[in-house]
C-alpha positions as CSV (number, residue, x, y, z in Angstrom):
1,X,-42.8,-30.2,54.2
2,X,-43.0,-32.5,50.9
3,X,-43.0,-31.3,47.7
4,X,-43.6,-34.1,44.8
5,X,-41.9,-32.0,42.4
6,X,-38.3,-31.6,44.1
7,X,-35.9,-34.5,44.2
8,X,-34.3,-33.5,47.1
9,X,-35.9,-33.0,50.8
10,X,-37.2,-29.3,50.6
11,X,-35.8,-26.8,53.2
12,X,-35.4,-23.2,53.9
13,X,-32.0,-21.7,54.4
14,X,-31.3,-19.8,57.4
15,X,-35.1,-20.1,58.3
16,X,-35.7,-18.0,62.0
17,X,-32.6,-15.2,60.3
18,X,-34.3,-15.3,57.4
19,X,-37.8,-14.8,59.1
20,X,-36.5,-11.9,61.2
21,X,-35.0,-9.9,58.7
22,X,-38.1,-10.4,56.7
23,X,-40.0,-8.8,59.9
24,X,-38.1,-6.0,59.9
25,X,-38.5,-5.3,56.7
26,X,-42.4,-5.6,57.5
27,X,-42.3,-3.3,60.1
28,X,-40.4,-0.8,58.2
29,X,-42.7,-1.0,55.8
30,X,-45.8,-0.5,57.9
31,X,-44.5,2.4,59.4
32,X,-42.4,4.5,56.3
33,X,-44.8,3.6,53.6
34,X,-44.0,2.9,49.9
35,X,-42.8,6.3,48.2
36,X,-39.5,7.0,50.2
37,X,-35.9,7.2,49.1
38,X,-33.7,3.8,49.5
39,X,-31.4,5.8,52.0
40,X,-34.8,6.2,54.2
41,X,-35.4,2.5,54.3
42,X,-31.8,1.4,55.1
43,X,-31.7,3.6,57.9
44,X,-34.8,2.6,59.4
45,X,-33.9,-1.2,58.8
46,X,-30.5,-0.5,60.3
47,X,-32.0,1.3,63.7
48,X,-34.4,-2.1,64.1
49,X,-31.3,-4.6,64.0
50,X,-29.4,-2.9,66.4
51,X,-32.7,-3.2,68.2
52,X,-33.0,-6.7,67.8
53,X,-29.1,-7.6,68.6
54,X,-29.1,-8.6,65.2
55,X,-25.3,-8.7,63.7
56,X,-25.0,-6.9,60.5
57,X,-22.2,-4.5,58.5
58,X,-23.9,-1.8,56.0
59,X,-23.0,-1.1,53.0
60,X,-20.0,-3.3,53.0
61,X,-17.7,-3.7,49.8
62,X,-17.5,-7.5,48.0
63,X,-14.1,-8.6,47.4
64,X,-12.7,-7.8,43.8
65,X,-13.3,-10.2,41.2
66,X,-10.4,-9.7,39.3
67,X,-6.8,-8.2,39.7
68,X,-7.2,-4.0,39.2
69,X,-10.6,-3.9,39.7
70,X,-12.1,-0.5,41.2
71,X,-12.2,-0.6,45.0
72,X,-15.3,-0.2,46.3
73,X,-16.9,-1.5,43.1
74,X,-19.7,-4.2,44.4
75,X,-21.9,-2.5,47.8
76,X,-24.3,-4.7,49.3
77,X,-27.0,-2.8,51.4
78,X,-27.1,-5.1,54.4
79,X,-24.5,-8.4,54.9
80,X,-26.2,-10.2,57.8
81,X,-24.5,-12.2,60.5
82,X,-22.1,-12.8,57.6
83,X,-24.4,-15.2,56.0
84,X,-27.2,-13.3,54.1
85,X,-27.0,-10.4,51.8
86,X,-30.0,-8.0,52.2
87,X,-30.5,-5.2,49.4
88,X,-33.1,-3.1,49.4
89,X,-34.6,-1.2,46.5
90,X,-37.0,1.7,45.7
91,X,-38.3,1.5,42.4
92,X,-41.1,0.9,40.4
93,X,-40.4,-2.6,39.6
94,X,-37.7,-5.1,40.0
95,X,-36.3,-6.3,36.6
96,X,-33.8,-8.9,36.0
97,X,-30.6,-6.6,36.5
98,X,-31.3,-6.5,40.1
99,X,-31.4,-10.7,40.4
100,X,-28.3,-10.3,38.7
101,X,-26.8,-7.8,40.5
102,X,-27.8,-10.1,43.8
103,X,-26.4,-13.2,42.5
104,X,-23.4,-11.4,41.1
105,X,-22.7,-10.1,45.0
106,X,-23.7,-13.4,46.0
107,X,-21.0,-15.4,43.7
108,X,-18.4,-12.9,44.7
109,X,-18.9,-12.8,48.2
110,X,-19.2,-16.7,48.5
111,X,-22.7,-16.4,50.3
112,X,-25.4,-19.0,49.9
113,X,-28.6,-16.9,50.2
114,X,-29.6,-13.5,49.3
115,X,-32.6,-11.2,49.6
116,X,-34.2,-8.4,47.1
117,X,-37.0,-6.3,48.8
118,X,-38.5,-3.7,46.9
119,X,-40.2,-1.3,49.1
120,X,-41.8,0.8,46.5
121,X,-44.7,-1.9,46.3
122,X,-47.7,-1.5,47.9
123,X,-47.2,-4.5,49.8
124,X,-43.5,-5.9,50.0
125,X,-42.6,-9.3,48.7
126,X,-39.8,-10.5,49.7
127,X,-37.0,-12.8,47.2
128,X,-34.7,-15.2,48.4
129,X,-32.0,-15.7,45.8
130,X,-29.9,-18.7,46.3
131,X,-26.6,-19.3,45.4
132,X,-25.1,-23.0,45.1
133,X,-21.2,-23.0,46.3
């Protein structure tokens, strides 16, 4: 796909991983609703990618920063395949914090794409959040 605007060649990161832990999310979605705890939705997501054979850790600590930092500081959600960071929020709206929090995880894990899904919205839209290494 072309896009005038973009200097380089446009393409999607980890496109068919990407797309399936999109569609579980969708599924989820579908069949918890919107006004469940955070907990609720990562155990349901993590029940469908065992299903799917899909390779994941949860809730896995992001290596310290800095010397003397707190152990177990930085918890991502989901760490896919070891390539893509999933969190998952319930919450009225997303605000900037959470992009930060993602691209902090992302900068310290040394991961190229993340993805914030807010399942409090009546219909979930998912955001990639890249990281350039």
């Amino acid at each position: 796909m072309k896009r005038p605007h973009l200097k380089k060649p446009y393409s999607v990161l980890y496109p068919e991983l990407s797309y399936d832990i999109v569609g579980v999310c969708f599924e989820v979605h579908n069949e918890l609703g919107r006004y469940l705890k955070e907990q609720q939705y990562c155990d349901a997501i993590e029940k469908r990618l065992l299903d799917k054979n899909i390779s994941f850790e949860r809730e896995c600590a992001i290596p310290h920063l800095f010397e003397g930092e707190r152990a177990r500081r930085n918890i991502v959600d989901f760490l896919i395949e070891g390539k893509i960071i999933l969190e998952i929020k319930a919450t009225d709206l997303l605000t900037k914090k959470d992009y930060y929090q993602v691209k902090g995880y992302l900068s310290s894990a040394d991961k190229r794409l993340g993805v914030i899904i807010n399942f409090r919205d009546k219909v979930i839209k998912p955001k990639r959040i890249l990281n350039k290494i």
